[in-house]
RODO-2510 file (C-alpha; in nm, 4 decimals, decimal comma):
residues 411
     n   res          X          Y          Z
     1     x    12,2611     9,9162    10,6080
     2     x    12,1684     9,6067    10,3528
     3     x    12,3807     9,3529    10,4421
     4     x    12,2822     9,0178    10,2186
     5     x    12,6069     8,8953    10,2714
     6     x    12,5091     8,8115    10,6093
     7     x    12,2159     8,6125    10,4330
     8     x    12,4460     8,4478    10,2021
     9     x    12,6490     8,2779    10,5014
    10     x    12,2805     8,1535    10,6667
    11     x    12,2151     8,0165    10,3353
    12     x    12,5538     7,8249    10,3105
    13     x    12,5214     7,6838    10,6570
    14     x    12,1799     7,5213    10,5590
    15     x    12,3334     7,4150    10,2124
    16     x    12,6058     7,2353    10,3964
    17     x    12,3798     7,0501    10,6452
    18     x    12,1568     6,9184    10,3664
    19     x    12,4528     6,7393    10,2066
    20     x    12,4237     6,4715    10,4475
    21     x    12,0716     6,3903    10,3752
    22     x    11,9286     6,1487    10,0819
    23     x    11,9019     6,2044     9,7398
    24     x    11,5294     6,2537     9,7393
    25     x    11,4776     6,4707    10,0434
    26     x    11,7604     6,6526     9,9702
    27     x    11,6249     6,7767     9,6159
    28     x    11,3052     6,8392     9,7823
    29     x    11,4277     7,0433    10,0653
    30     x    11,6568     7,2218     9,7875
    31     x    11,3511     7,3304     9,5957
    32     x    11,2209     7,5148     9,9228
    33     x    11,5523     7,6632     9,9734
    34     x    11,5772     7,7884     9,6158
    35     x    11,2619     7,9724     9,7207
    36     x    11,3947     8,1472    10,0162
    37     x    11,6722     8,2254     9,7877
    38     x    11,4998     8,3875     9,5148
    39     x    11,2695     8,5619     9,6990
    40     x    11,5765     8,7220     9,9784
    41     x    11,8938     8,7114     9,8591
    42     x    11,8026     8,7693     9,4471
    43     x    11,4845     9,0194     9,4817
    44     x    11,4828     9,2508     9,2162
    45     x    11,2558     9,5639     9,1341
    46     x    10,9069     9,4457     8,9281
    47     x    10,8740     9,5078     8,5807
    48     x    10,5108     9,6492     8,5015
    49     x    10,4209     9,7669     8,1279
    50     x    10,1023     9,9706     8,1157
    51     x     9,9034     9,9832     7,7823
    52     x     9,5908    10,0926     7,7013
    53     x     9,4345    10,4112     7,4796
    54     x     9,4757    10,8103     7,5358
    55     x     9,3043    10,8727     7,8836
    56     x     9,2533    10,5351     7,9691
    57     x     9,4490    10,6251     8,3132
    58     x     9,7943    10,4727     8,2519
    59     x     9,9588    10,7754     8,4669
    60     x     9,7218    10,8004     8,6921
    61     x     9,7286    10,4138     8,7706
    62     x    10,1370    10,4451     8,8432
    63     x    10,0116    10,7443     9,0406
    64     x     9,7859    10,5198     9,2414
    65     x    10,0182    10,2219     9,2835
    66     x    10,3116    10,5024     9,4601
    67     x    10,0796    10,7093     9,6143
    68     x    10,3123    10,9970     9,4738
    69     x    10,2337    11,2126     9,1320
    70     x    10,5591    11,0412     8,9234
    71     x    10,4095    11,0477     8,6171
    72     x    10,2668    11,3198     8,4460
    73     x     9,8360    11,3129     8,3464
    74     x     9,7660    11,4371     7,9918
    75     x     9,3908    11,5630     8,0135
    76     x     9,3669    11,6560     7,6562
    77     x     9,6922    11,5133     7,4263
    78     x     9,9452    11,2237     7,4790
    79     x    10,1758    11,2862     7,7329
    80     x    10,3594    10,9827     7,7384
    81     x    10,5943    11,0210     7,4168
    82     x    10,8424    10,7518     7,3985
    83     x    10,7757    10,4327     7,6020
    84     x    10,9885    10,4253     7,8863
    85     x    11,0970    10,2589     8,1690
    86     x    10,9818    10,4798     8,5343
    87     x    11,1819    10,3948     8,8740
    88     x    11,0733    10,4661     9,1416
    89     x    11,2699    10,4914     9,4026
    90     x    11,2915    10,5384     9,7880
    91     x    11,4086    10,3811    10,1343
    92     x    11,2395    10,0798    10,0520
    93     x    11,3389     9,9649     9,7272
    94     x    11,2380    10,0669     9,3398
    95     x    10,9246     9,9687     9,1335
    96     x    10,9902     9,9643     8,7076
    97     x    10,6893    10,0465     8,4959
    98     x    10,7257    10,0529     8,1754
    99     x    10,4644    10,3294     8,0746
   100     x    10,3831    10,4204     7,6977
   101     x    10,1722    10,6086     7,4127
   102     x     9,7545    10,4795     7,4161
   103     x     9,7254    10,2352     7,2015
   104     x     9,6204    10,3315     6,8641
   105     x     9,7169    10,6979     6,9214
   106     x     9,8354    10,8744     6,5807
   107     x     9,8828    11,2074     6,7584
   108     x    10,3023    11,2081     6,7716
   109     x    10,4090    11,3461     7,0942
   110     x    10,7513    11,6115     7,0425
   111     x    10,9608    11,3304     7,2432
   112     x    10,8224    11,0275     7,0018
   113     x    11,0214    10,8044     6,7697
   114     x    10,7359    10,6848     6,5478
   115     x    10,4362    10,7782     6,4286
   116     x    10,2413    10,5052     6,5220
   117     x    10,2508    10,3937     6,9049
   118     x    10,3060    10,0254     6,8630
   119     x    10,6263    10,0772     6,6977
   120     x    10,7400    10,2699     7,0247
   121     x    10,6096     9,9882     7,2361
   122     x    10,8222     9,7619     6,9954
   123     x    11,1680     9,9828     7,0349
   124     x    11,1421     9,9577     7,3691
   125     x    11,1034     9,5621     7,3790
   126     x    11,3647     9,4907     7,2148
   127     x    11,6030     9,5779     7,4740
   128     x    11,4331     9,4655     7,8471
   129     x    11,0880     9,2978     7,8823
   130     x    10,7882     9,3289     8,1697
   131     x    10,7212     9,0599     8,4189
   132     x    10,3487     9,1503     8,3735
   133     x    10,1270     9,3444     8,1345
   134     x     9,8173     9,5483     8,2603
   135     x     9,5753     9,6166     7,9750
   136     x     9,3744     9,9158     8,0840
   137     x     9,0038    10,0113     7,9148
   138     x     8,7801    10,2716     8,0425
   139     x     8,5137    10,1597     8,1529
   140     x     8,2843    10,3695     7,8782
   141     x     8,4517    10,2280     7,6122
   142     x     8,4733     9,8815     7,6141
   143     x     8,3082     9,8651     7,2856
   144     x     8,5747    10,0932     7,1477
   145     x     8,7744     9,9453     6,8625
   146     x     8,8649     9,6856     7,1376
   147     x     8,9668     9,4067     6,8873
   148     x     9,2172     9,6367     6,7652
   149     x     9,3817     9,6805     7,0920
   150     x     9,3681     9,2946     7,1372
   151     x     9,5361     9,2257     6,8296
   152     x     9,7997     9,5134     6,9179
   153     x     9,8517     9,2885     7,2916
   154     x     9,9223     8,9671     7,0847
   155     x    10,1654     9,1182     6,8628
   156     x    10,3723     9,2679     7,1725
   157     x    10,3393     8,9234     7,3494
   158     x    10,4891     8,8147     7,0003
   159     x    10,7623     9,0509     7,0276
   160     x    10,8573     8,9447     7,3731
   161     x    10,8846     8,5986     7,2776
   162     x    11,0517     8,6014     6,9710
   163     x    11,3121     8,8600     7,1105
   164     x    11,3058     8,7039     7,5359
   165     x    11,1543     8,3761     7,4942
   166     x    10,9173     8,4617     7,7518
   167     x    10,5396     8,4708     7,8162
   168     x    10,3993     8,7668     7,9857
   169     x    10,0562     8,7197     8,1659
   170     x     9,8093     8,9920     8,0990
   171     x     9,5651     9,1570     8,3563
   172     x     9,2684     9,3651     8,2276
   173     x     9,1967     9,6306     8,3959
   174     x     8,8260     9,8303     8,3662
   175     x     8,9396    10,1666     8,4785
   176     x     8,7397    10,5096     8,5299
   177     x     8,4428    10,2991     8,6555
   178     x     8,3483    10,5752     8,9115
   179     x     8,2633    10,7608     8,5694
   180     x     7,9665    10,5397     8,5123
   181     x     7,5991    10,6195     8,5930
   182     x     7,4969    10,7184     8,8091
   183     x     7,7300    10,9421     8,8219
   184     x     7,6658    11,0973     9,1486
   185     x     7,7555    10,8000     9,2731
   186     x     8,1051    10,8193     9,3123
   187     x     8,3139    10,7450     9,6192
   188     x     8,4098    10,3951     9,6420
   189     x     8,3144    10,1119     9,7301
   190     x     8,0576    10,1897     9,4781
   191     x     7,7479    10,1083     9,7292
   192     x     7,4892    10,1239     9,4663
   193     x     7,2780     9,8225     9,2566
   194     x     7,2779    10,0357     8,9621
   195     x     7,6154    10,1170     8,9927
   196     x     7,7426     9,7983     9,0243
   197     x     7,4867     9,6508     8,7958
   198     x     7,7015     9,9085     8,5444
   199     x     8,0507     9,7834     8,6325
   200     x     7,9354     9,4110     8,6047
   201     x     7,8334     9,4389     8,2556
   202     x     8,1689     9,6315     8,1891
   203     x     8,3726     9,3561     8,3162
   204     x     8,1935     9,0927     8,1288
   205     x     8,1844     9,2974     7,7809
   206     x     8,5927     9,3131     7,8402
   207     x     8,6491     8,9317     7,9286
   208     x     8,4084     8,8434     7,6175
   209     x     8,6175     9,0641     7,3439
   210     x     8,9437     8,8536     7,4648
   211     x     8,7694     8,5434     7,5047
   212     x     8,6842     8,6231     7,1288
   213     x     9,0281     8,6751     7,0336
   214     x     9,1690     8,3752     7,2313
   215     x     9,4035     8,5747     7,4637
   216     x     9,3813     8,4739     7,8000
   217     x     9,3598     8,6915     8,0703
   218     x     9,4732     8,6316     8,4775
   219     x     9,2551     8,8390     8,5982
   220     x     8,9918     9,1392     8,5132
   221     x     8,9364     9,3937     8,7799
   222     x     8,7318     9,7172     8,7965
   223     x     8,9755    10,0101     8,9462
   224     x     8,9396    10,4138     9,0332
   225     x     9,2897    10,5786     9,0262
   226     x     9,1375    10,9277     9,0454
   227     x     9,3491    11,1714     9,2315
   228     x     9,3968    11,5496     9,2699
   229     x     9,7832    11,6390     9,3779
   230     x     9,8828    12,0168     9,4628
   231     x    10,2973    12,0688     9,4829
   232     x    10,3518    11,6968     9,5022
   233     x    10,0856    11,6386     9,7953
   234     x     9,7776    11,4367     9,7861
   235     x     9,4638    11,6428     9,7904
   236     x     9,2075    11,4103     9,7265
   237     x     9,1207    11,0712     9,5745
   238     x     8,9065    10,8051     9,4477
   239     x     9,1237    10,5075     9,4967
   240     x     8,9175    10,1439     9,4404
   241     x     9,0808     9,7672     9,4427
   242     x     9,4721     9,9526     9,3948
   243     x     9,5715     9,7091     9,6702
   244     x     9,3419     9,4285     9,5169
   245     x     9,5091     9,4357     9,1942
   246     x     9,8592     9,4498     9,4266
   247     x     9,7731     9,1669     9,5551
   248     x     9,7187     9,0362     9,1655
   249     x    10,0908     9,1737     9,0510
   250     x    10,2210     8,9756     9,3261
   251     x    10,0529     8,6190     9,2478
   252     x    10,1973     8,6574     8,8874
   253     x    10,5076     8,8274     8,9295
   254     x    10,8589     8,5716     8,9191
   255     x    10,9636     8,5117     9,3257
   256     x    11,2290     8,6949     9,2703
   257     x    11,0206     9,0289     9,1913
   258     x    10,7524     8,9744     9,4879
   259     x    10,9298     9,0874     9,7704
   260     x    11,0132     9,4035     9,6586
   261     x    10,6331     9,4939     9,5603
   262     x    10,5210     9,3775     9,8452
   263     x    10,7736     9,6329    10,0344
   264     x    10,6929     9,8858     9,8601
   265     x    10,3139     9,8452     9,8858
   266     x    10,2580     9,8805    10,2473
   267     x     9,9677     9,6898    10,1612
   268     x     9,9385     9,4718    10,4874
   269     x     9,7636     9,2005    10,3166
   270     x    10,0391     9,1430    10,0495
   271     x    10,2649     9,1481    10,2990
   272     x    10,1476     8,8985    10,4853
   273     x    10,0913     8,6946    10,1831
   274     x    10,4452     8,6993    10,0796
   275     x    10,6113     8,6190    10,4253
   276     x    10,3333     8,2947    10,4618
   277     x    10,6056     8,1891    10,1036
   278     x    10,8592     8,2307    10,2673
   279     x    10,7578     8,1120    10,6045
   280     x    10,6109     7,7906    10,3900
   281     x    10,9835     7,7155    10,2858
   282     x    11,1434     7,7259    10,5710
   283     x    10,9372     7,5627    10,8259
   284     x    10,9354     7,3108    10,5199
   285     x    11,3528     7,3157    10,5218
   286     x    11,3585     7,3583    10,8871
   287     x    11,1295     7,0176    10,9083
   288     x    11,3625     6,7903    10,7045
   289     x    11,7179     6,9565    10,8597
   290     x    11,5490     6,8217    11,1590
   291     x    11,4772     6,4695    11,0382
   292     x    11,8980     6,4342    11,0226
   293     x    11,9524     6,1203    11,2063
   294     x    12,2576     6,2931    11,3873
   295     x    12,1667     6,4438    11,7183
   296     x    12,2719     6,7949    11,8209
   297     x    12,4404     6,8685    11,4302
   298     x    12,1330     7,0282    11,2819
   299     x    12,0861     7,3294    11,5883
   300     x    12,2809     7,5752    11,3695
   301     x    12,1040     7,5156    11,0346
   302     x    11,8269     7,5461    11,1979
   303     x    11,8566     7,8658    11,3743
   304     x    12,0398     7,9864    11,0809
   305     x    11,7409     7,8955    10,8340
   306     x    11,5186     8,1061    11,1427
   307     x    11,6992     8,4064    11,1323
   308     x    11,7193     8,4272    10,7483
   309     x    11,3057     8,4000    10,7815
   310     x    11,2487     8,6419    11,0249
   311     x    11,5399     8,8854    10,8238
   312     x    11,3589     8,8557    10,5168
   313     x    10,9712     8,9288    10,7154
   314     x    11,1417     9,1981    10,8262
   315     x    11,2872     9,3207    10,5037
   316     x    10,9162     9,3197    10,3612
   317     x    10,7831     9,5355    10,6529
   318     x    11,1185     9,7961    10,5768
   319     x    11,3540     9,7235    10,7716
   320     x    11,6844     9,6750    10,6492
   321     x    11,8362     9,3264    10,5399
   322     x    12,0552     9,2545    10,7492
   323     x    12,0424     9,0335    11,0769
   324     x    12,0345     9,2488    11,3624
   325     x    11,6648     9,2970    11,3568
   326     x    11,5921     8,9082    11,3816
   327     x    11,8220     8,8569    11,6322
   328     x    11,6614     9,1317    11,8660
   329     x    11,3482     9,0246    11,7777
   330     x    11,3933     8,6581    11,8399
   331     x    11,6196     8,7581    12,1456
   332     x    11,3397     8,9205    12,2744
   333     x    11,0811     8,7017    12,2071
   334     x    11,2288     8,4020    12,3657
   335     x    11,2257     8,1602    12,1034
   336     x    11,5606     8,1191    11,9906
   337     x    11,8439     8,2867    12,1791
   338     x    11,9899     8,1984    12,5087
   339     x    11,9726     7,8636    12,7631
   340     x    11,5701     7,8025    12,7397
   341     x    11,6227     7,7618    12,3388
   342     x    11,9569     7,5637    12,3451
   343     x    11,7396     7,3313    12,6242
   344     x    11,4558     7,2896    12,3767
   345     x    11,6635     7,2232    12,1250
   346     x    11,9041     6,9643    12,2940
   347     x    11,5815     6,7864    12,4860
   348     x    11,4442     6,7746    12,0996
   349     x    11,7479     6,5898    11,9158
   350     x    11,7949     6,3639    12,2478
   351     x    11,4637     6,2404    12,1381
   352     x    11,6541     6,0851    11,8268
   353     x    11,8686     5,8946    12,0789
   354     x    11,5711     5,7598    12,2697
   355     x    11,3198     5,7356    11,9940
   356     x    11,5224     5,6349    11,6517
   357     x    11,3650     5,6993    11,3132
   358     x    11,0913     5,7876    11,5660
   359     x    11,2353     6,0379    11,7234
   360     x    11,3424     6,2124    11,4281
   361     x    11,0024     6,2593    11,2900
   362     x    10,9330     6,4225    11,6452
   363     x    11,2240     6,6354    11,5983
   364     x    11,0739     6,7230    11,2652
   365     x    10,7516     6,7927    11,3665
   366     x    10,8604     6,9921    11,6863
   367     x    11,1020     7,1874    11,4117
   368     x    10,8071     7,2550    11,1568
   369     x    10,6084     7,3380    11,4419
   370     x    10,8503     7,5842    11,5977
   371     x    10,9593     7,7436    11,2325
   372     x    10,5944     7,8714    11,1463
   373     x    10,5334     7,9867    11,4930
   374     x    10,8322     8,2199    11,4630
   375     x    10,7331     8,3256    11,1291
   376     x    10,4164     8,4038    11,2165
   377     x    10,5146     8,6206    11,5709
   378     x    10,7151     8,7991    11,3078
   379     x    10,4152     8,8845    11,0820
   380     x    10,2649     9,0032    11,3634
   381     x    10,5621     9,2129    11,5248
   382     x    10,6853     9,3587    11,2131
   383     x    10,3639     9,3584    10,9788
   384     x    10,1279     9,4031    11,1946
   385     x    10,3269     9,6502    11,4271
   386     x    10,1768     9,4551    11,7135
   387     x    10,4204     9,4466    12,0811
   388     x    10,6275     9,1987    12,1824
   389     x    10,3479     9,0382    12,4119
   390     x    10,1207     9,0143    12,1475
   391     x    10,3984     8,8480    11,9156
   392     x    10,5145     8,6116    12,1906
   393     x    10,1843     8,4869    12,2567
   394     x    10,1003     8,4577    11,8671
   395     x    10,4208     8,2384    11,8817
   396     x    10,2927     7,9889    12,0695
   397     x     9,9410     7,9814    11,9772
   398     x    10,0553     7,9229    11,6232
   399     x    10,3169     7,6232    11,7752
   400     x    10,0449     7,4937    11,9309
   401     x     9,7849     7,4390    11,6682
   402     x    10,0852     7,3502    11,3894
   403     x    10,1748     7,0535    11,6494
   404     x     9,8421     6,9219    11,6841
   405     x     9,7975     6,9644    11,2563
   406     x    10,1570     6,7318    11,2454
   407     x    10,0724     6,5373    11,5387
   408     x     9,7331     6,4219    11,3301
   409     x     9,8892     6,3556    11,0217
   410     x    10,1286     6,1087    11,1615
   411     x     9,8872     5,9291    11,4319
***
């Protein structure tokens, strides 16, 4: 089971240890443990809203980003009647999409409130907001009454500020783009100069019509969502750059909202991405509890600030958070548990004895050294799904080159 009280008393062991430590390094170190923080102990689901005109593949993008059929694909009318919030759930967490009427649509689903589809958008607002927006144009129809749908983006981004007081980035995405000639030509990656040639110009006509209305965009990205599901089960599909634009969601997304996504992608690459954050932090944290000019005190803090690392990798790969799978894993690799670490870890703080104000910034170094090594053996055990050997030697190839790296910068 989830345990993040377990978390919560790793996180007040390292809160108590940097007490001790100046004003200034204390703040910093602070900041990096707010991180590990929001990203563990406060991760929340993502909030995604989804706009873009009749058939421009709103429900077939959710489809793509779960892999499942959760939302229903209108082929000829609206389907999507009132906006509304989607959760999807399972074992590994929930994803919120806010998913509504195309933009511009005058046809009133049964299930509407309004006639006009901005008003619904609006409703909806006024109650909960989305982390992100994803603006969605088929590719054929960038040229479509696109400054309409622009204008109808700023006024929602209006909305959200006047009623949240918060700015929501916007992604563009140029969707249906296996629809483009030539159109036998169809199965991603697209391997065709005409083909491409086609997208390209898409992409650019897009960024120009908001460059022209002075809305910035994060990103613009060509996608296929196209699938064919029979009784819940995928059939076929055209899937192209779902897990790129994952990998977008995450870079804008608040902390708190990243882990989740990336647990429920299964995209390895995201994955990896957000464990390097939190593995960043804490070999960070774990490098200035070291630098405590009091010899044995910080060995807790520090293991406790490892475990809550390798919890939280875990976590992302779907395992549960709590900290029985870091301690087997880091009883297993070697690293932490038992005499051989306690030896390390004594021989390192008796350096502080021997060596002062040097020997802390060897402790530190030695600490930072030791922290991403760990993090990284955990990427590879639980990410990659790679054995123990393979994770123990990953340890200490990563120790080794983040030693020399520290070792340079201080000689």
């Amino acid at each position: 089971m989830n345990d993040p009280q377990n978390i919560a008393d790793l996180i007040n062991i390292i809160e108590k240890a940097l007490v001790i430590l100046p004003a200034a390094t204390r703040n910093t170190l602070k900041a990096e443990l707010e991180i590990i923080k929001e990203m563990i102990m406060k991760s929340r689901p993502p909030k995604i809203m989804i706009l873009g005109r009749r058939g421009a593949g709103k429900s077939s993008l959710v489809n793509a980003i779960f892999a499942e059929p959760i939302a229903e694909v209108g082929s000829v009318t609206s389907q999507t009647g009132q906006a509304q919030w989607y959760a999807y759930q399972s074992h590994r967490g929930t994803l919120k999409i806010l998913d509504t009427r195309g933009l511009g649509d005058h046809t009133r689903p049964e299930s509407a409130n309004f006639q006009e589809a901005i008003d619904e958008i609006k409703a909806v607002l006024r109650t909960d907001y989305p982390d992100v927006i994803l603006f969605l144009c088929k590719a054929k129809e960038v040229d479509s009454r696109i400054a309409e749908d622009i204008r109808n983006i700023q006024l929602i981004l209006e909305h959200i500020r006047l009623y949240h007081r918060y700015q929501v980035p916007v992604l563009a995405l140029v969707t249906q783009v296996d629809e483009l000639d030539p159109i036998d030509v169809i199965s991603p990656p697209y391997d065709d100069h005409e083909k491409q040639t086609h997208i390209t110009q898409a992409l650019e006509a897009l960024s120009r019509a908001f460059d022209r209305q002075s809305l910035p965009l994060m990103h613009v990205l060509p996608v296929s969502a196209y699938a064919r599901f029979k009784d819940g089960k995928l059939l076929s599909q055209r899937y192209w750059n779902i897990d790129l634009l994952i990998e977008y969601l995450v870079e804008v997304l608040p902390k708190n909202a990243q882990l989740e996504l990336a647990r429920l992608s299964r995209v390895r690459s995201v994955q990896r991405q957000t464990a390097r954050l939190i593995i960043g932090s804490s070999a960070t944290l774990c490098a200035g509890i070291a630098a405590i000019p009091l010899p044995i005190a910080d060995i807790i803090p520090l293991t406790s600030a490892q475990i809550a690392m390798v919890t939280g990798i875990a976590f992302i790969a779907g395992r549960e958070l709590n900290q029985q799978s870091a301690l087997e894993f880091l009883a297993a690799l070697g690293v932490n548990i038992g005499a051989g670490f306690a030896m390390r870890e004594i021989s390192r703080a008796i350096a502080k004895f021997i060596l002062p104000g040097g020997g802390s910034l060897i402790s530190s170094g030695i600490a930072f050294a030791t922290t991403w090594g760990i993090g990284e053996a955990a990427i590879s055990y639980f990410i990659d799904g790679l054995n123990l050997e393979e994770a123990r030697e990953k340890y200490w190839n990563e120790k080794a080159k983040h030693s020399k790296e520290d070792y340079s910068k201080n000689s």
